[in-house]
C-alpha positions as a Markdown table, in Angstrom:
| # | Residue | x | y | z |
|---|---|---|---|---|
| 1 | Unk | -49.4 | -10.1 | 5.0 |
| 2 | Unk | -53.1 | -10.9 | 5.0 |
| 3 | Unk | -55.7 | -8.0 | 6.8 |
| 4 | Unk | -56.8 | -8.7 | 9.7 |
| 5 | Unk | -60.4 | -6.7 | 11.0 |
| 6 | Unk | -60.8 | -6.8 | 14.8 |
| 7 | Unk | -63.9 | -5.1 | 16.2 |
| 8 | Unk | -64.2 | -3.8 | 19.9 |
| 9 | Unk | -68.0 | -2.9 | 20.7 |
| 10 | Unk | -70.0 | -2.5 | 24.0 |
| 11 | Unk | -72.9 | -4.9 | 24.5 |
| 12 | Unk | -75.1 | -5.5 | 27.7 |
| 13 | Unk | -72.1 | -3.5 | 29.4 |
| 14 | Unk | -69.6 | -5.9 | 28.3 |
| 15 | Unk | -66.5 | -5.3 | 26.0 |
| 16 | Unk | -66.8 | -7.7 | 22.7 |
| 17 | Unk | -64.0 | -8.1 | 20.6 |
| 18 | Unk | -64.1 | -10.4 | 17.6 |
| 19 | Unk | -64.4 | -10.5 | 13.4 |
| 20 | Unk | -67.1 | -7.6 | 11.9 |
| 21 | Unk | -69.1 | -11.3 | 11.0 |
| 22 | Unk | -69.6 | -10.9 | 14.7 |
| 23 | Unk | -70.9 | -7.1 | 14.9 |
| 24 | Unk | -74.6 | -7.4 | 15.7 |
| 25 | Unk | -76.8 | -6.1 | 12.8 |
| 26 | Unk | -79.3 | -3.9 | 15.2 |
| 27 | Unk | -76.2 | -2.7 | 17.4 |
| 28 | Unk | -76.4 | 0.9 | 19.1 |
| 29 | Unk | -73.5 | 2.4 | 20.2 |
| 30 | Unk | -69.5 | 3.2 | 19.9 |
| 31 | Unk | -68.2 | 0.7 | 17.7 |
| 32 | Unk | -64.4 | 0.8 | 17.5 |
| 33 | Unk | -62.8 | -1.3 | 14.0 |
| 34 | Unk | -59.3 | -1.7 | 13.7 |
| 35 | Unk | -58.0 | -2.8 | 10.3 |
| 36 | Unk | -54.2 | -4.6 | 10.1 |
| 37 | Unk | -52.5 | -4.1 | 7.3 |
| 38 | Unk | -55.4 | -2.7 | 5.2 |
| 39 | Unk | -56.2 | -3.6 | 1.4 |
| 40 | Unk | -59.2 | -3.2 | -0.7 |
| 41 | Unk | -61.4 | -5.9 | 0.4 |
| 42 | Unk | -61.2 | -5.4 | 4.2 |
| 43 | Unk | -62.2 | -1.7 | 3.6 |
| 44 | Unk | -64.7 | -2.9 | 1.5 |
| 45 | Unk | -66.2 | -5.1 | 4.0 |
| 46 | Unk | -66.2 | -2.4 | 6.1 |
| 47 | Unk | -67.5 | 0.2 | 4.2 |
| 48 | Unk | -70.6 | -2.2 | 3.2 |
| 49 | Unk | -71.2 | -1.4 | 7.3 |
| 50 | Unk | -69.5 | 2.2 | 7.9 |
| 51 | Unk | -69.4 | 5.2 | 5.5 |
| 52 | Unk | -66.1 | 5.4 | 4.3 |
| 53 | Unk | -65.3 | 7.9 | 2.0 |
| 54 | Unk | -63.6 | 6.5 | -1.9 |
| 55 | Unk | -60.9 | 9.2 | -1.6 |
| 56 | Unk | -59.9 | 8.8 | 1.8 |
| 57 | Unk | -59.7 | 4.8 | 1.4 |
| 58 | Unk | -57.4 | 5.4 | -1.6 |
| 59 | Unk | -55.4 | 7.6 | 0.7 |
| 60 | Unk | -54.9 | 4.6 | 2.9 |
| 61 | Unk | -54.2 | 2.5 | 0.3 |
| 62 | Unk | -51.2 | 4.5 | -0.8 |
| 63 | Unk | -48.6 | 4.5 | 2.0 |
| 64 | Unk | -47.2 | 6.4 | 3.5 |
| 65 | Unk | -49.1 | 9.7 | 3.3 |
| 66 | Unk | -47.9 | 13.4 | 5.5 |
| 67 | Unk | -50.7 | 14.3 | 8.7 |
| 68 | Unk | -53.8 | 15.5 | 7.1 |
| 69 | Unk | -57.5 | 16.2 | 8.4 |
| 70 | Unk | -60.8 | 16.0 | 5.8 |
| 71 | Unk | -63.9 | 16.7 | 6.5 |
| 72 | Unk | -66.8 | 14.8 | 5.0 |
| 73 | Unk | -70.5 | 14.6 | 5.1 |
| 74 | Unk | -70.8 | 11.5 | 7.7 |
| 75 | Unk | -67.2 | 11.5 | 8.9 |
| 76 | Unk | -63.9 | 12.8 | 9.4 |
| 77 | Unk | -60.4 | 11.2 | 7.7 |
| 78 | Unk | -57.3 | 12.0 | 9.6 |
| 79 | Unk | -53.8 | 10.6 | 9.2 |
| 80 | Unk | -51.8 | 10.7 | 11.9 |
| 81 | Unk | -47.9 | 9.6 | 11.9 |
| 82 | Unk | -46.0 | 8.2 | 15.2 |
| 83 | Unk | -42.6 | 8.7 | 15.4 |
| 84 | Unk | -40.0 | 6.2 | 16.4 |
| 85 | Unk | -35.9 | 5.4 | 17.2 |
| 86 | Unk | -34.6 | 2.7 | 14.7 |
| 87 | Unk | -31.3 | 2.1 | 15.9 |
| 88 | Unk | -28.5 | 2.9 | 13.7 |
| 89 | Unk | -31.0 | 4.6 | 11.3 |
| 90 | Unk | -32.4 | 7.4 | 12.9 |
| 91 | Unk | -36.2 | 8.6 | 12.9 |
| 92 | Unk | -39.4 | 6.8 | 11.2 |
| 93 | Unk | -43.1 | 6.9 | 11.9 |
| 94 | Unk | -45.7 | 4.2 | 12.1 |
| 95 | Unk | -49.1 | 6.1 | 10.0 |
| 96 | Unk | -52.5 | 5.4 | 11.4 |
| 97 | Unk | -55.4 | 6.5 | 9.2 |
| 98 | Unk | -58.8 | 7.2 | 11.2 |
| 99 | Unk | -62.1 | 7.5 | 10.6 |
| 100 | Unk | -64.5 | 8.8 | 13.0 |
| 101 | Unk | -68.4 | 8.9 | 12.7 |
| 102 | Unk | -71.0 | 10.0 | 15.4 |
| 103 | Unk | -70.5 | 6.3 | 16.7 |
| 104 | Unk | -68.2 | 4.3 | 15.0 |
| 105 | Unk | -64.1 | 4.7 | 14.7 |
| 106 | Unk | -62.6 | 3.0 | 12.3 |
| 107 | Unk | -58.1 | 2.7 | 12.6 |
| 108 | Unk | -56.4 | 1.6 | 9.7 |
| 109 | Unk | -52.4 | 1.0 | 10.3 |
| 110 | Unk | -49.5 | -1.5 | 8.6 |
| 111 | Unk | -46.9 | -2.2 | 11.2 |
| 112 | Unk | -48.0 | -2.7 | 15.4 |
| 113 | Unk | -49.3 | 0.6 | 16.3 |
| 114 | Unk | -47.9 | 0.5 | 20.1 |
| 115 | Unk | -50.1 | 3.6 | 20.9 |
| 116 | Unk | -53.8 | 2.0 | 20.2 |
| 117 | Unk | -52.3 | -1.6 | 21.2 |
| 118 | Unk | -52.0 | 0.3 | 25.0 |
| 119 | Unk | -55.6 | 1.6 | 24.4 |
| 120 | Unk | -56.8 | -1.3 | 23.2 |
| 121 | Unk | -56.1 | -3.1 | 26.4 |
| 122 | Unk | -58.6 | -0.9 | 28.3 |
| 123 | Unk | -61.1 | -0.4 | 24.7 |
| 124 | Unk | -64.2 | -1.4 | 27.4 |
| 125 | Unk | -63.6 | 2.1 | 29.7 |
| 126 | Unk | -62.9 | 4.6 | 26.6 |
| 127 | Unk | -66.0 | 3.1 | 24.6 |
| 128 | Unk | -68.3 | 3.6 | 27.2 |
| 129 | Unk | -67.4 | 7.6 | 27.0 |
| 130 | Unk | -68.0 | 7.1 | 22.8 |
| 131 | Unk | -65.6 | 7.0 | 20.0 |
| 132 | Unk | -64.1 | 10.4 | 20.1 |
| 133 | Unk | -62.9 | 10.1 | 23.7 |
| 134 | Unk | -61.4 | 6.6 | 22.1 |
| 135 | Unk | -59.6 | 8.4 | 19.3 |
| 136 | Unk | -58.4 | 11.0 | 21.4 |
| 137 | Unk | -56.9 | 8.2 | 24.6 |
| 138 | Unk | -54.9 | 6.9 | 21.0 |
| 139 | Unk | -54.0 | 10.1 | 20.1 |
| 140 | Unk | -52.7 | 11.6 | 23.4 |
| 141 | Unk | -50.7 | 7.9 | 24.2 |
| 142 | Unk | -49.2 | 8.4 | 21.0 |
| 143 | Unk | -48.1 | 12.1 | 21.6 |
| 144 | Unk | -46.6 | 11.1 | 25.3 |
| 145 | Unk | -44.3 | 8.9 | 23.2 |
| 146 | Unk | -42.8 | 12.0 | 21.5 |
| 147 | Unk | -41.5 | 12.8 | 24.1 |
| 148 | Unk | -38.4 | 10.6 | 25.3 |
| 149 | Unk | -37.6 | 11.3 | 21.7 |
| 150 | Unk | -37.2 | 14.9 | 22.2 |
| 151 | Unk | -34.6 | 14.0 | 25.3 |
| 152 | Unk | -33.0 | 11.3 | 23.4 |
| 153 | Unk | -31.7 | 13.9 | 20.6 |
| 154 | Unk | -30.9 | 16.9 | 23.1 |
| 155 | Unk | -29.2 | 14.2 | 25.0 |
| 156 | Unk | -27.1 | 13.2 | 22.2 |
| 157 | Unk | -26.6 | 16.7 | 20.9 |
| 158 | Unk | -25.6 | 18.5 | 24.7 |
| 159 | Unk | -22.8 | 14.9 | 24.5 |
| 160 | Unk | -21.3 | 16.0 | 21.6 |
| 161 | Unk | -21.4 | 19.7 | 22.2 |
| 162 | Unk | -19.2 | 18.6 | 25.3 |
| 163 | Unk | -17.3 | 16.2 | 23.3 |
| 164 | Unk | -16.8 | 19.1 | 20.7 |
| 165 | Unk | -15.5 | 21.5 | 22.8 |
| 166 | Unk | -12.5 | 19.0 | 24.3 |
| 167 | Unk | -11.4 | 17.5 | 20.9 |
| 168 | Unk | -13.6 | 17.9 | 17.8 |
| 169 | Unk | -13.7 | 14.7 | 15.7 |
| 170 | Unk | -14.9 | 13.1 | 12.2 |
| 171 | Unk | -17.3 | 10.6 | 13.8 |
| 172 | Unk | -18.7 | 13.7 | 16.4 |
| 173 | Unk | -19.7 | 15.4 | 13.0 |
| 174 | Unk | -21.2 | 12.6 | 11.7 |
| 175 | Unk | -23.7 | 12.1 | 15.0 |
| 176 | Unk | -23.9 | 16.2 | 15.0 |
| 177 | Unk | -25.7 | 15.1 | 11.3 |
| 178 | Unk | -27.5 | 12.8 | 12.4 |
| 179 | Unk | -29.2 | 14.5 | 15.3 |
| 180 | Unk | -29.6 | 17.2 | 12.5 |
| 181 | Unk | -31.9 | 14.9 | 10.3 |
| 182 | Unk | -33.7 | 13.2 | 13.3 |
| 183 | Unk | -34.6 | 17.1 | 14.0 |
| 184 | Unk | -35.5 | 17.4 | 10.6 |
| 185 | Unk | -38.1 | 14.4 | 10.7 |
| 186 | Unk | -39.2 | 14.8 | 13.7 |
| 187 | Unk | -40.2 | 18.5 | 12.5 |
| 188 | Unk | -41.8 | 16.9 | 9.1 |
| 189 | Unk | -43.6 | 14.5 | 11.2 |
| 190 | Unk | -45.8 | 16.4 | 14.0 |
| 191 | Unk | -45.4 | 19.8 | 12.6 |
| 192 | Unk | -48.4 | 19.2 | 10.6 |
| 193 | Unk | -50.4 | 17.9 | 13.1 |
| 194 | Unk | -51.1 | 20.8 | 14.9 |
| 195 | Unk | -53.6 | 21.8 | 12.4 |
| 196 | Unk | -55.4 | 18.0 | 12.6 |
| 197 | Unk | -55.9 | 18.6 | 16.8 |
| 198 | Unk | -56.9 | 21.9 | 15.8 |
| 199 | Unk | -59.8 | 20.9 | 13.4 |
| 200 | Unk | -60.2 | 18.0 | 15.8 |
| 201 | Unk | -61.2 | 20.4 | 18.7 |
| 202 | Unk | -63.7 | 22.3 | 16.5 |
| 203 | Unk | -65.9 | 19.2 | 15.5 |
């Protein structure tokens, strides 16, 4: 699938969305840039605008990658994974890499990333308060999500504790697995992201 760049930016108090052709040269202000499934040239169009650090870019470029947080001279790199129920299959996560400057954002993501699709729809309000209050409205939707996956699986696992206790069956242990590995991911997935809101709230 072909990237796609879409740029949200504030301009004589008006939300502009469009191509970074569009992005005026002498602009001043949050910029937000969201790349669709990312390859080299659209983060080398972008770069040519925005500092984007080689290593980081090659860390987007290689999906998927675990919840990390780098420091760099003019910005930081975070990876941030959002979990998600595929029927029959258990856990998987979306990954959305970030960049954030003193005034640009830049969100880099493969699949729909539900989370900043929400934000997007109301980009005008968080841009006016600058890009880190954008990042963190994407961040905090995605983290509310969590959590009616946290009730599905104690759900599922207080059912068959029930279901156990009146007449123990093959197919209760094989769903008594399964909740076990959805634990398992869910665990590998936002464990580590602790540390990234942590260096988060020290910049």
């Amino acid at each position: 699938m072909a990237s796609t760049v879409t740029v949200r930016w504030i301009e004589d108090g008006q939300l502009r969305s469009n191509g970074l052709e569009s992005l005026p040269a002498d602009l001043l202000g949050p910029v937000w840039v969201d790349i669709t499934d990312p390859d080299e040239a659209a983060f080398e169009a972008v770069s040519r605008r925005f500092p984007l650090p080689p290593l980081a870019i090659e860390d987007c470029l290689h999906f998927p990658q675990r919840p990390k947080f780098d420091v760099y001279p003019d910005v930081t790199f975070v990876v941030w994974l959002a979990p998600y129920m595929v029927v029959g299959d258990g856990l998987e996560a979306h990954e959305l890499d970030v960049f954030l400057g003193e005034e640009h954002l830049v969100t880099a993501h493969h699949e729909g990333f539900e989370p900043l699709d929400r934000v997007a729809e109301q980009a005008q309000q968080y841009l006016e308060r600058g890009v880190e209050w954008t990042l963190h409205a994407i961040l905090d939707v995605s983290v509310d999500d969590i959590f009616p996956l946290v009730d599905a699986v104690a759900d599922e696992l207080e059912e068959l504790e029930d279901l156990m206790l009146e007449s123990a069956r093959q197919e209760h242990l094989a769903r008594l697995f399964a909740a076990k590995r959805a634990l398992v991911k869910l665990h590998k997935y936002i464990g580590p992201e602790r540390d990234v809101v942590r260096g988060l709230a020290r910049l």
